[in-house]
C-alpha positions as CSV (number, residue, x, y, z in Angstrom):
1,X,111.3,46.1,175.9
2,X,108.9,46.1,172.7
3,X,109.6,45.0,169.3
4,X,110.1,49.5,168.6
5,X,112.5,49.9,171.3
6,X,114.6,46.5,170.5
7,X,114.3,48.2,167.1
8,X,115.5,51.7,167.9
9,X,118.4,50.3,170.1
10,X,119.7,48.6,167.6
11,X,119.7,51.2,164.9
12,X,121.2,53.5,167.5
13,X,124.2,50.9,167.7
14,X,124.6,50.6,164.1
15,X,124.9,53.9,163.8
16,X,127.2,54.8,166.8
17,X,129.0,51.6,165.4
18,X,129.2,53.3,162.0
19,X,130.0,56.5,162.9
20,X,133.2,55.6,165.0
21,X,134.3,54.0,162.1
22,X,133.9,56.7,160.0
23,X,135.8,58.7,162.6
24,X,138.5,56.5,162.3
25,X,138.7,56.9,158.9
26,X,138.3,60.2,158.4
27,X,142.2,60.7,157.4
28,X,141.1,58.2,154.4
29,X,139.0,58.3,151.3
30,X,135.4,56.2,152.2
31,X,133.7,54.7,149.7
32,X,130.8,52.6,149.9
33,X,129.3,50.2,147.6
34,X,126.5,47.7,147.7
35,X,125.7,44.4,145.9
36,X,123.1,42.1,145.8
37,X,124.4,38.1,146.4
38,X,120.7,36.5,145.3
39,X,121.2,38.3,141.8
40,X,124.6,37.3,141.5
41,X,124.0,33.9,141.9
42,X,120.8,34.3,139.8
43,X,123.3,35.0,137.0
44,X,126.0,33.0,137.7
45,X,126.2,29.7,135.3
46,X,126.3,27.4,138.4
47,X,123.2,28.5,139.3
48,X,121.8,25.9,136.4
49,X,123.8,23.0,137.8
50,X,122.8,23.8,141.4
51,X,119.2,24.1,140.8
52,X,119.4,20.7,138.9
53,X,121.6,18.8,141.7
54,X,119.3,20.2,144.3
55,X,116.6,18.9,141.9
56,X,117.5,15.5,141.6
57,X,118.1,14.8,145.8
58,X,114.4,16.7,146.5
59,X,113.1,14.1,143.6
60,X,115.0,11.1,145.3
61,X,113.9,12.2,149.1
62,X,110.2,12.0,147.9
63,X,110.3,8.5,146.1
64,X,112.1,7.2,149.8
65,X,108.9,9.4,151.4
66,X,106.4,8.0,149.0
67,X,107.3,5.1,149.7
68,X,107.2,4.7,153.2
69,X,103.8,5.9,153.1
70,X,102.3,3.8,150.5
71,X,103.5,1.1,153.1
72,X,101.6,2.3,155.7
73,X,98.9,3.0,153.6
74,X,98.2,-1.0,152.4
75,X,99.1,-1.9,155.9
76,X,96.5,0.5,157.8
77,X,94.1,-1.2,155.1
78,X,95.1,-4.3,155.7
79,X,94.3,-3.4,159.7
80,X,90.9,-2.0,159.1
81,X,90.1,-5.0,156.8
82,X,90.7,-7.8,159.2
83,X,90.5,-5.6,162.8
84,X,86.8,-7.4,163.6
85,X,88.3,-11.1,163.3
86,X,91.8,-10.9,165.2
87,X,92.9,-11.7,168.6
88,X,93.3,-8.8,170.7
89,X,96.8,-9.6,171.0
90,X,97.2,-9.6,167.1
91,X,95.0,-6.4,166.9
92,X,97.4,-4.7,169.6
93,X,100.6,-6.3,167.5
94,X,99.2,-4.7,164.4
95,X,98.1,-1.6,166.0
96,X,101.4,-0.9,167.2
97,X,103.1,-1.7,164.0
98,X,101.2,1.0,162.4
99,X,102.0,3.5,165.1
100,X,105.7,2.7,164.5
101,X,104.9,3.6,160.5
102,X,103.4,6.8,161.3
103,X,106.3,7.9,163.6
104,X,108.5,7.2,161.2
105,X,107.0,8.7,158.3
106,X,107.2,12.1,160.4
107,X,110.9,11.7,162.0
108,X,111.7,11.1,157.9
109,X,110.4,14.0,157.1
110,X,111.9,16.4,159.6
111,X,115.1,14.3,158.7
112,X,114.6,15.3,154.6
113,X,113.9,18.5,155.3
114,X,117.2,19.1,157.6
115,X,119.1,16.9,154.6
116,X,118.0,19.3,151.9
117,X,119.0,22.1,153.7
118,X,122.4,20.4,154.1
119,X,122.9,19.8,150.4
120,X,121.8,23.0,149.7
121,X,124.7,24.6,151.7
122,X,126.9,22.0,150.1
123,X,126.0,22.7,146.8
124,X,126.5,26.6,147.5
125,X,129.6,27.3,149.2
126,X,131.9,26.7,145.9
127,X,129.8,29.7,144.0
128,X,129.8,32.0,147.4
129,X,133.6,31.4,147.8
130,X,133.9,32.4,144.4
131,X,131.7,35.5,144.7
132,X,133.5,36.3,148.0
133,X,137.1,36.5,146.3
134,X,135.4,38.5,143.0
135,X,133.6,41.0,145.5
136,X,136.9,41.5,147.1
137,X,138.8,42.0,143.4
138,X,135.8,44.8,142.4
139,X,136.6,46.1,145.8
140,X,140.3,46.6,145.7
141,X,140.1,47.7,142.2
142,X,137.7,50.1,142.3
143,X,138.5,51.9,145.9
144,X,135.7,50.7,148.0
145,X,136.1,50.6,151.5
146,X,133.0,48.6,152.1
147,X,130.4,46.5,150.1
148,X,127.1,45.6,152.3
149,X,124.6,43.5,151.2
150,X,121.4,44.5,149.9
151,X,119.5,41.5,150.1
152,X,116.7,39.4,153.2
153,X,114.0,40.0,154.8
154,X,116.3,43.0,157.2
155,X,118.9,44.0,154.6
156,X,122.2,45.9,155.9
157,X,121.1,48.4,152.8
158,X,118.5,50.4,153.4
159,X,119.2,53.0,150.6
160,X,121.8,54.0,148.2
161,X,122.6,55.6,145.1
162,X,122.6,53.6,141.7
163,X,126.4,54.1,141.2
164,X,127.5,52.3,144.4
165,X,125.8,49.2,143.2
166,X,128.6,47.1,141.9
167,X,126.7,43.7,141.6
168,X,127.4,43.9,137.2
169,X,131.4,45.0,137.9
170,X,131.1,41.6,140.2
171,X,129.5,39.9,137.4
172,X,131.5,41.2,134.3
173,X,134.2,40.2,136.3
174,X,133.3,36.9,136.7
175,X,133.2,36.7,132.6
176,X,129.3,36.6,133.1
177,X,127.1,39.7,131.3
178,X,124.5,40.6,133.4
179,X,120.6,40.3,132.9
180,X,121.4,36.8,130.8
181,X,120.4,34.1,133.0
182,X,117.2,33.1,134.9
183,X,116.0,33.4,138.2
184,X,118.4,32.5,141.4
185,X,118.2,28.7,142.3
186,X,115.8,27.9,145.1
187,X,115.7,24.9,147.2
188,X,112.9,22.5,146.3
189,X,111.0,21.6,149.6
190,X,110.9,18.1,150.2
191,X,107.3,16.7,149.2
192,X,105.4,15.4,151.9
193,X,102.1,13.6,151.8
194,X,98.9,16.1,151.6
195,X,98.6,15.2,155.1
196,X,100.2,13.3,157.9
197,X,98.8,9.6,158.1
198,X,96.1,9.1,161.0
199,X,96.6,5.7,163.0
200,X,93.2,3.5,162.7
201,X,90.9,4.7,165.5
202,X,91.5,1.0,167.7
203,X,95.1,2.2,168.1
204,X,96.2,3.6,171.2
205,X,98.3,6.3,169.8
206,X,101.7,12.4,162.7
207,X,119.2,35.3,144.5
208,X,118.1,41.5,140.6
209,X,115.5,43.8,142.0
């Protein structure tokens, strides 16, 4: 089955999933709204204190990074230096040390990467289990059945009207006026070096729209 197909039976379930659930409502009022979460959090003032957290462990991750591989740097120096006048049991000793350096440098930086994610997630939830219980409050208070999300790459949105956006109720609800704070916090990527070390050629061995 092709990308279109996988495509086309899945909207087909969506809709025969939405439209028995409309049946089964059809005794009560429907209403529908939509929100966006990456604006919300945009505006939300944690969204300062997030982006400066998430700041700080990106900044501390790339001194640990940097540092590692300004070790290996002044040691595979060091190696190519002194390589013609050592034993070839001290060049092999060497050599291998330097291959150990190089895997680490790499397994860190899958590690950082995974760890940034992690904090990220962390450093979320509070704000989304906030926004969760407000969305629900709008919800109740102003009769919608549903709220989807309008946001990502494959939103559950694909169109509605300007009125069943309730992303500034959420907002003024919150206490927060909407349009008065920056863009949503992002997560900083951990640096990594411009590219991954080479071993010495004598070794035998890398958020509103």
């Amino acid at each position: 089955m092709n990308i279109m197909n996988k495509f086309r039976l899945a909207l087909a379930v969506a809709v025969l999933t939405f439209s028995t659930a409309t049946s089964a409502l059809a005794q009560a009022p429907l209403k529908i709204g939509y929100t966006s979460v990456e604006y919300i959090l945009s505006q939300m003032p944690e969204s300062r204190q997030i982006e400066s957290d998430l700041k700080a462990y990106s900044t501390q991750l790339e001194a640990q990074l940097k540092s590692k591989y300004s070790d290996y740097q002044t040691k595979a120096e060091a190696y190519k230096n002194g390589a013609a006048t050592m034993t070839e049991v001290v060049r092999a000793d060497k050599e291998k040390e330097l291959t150990g350096l190089q895997t680490s440098i790499q397994e860190f930086q899958r590690s950082a990467d995974q760890s940034l994610q992690q904090k990220q997630q962390t450093l979320l939830k509070p704000a989304l289990d906030k926004l969760q219980k407000t969305i629900d409050a709008v919800a109740d208070e102003n009769g919608y059945t549903y709220v989807l999300n309008s946001d990502g790459a494959s939103p559950v949105l694909l169109h509605g009207p300007k009125e069943g956006d309730i992303s500034d109720l959420v907002l003024k609800k919150m206490g927060v006026t909407p349009g008065a704070a920056a863009a949503a916090p992002k997560a900083a990527p951990a640096a990594t070096p411009a590219a991954t070390p080479a071993t010495p050629s004598k070794t035998k061995t890398k958020s509103k729209k």
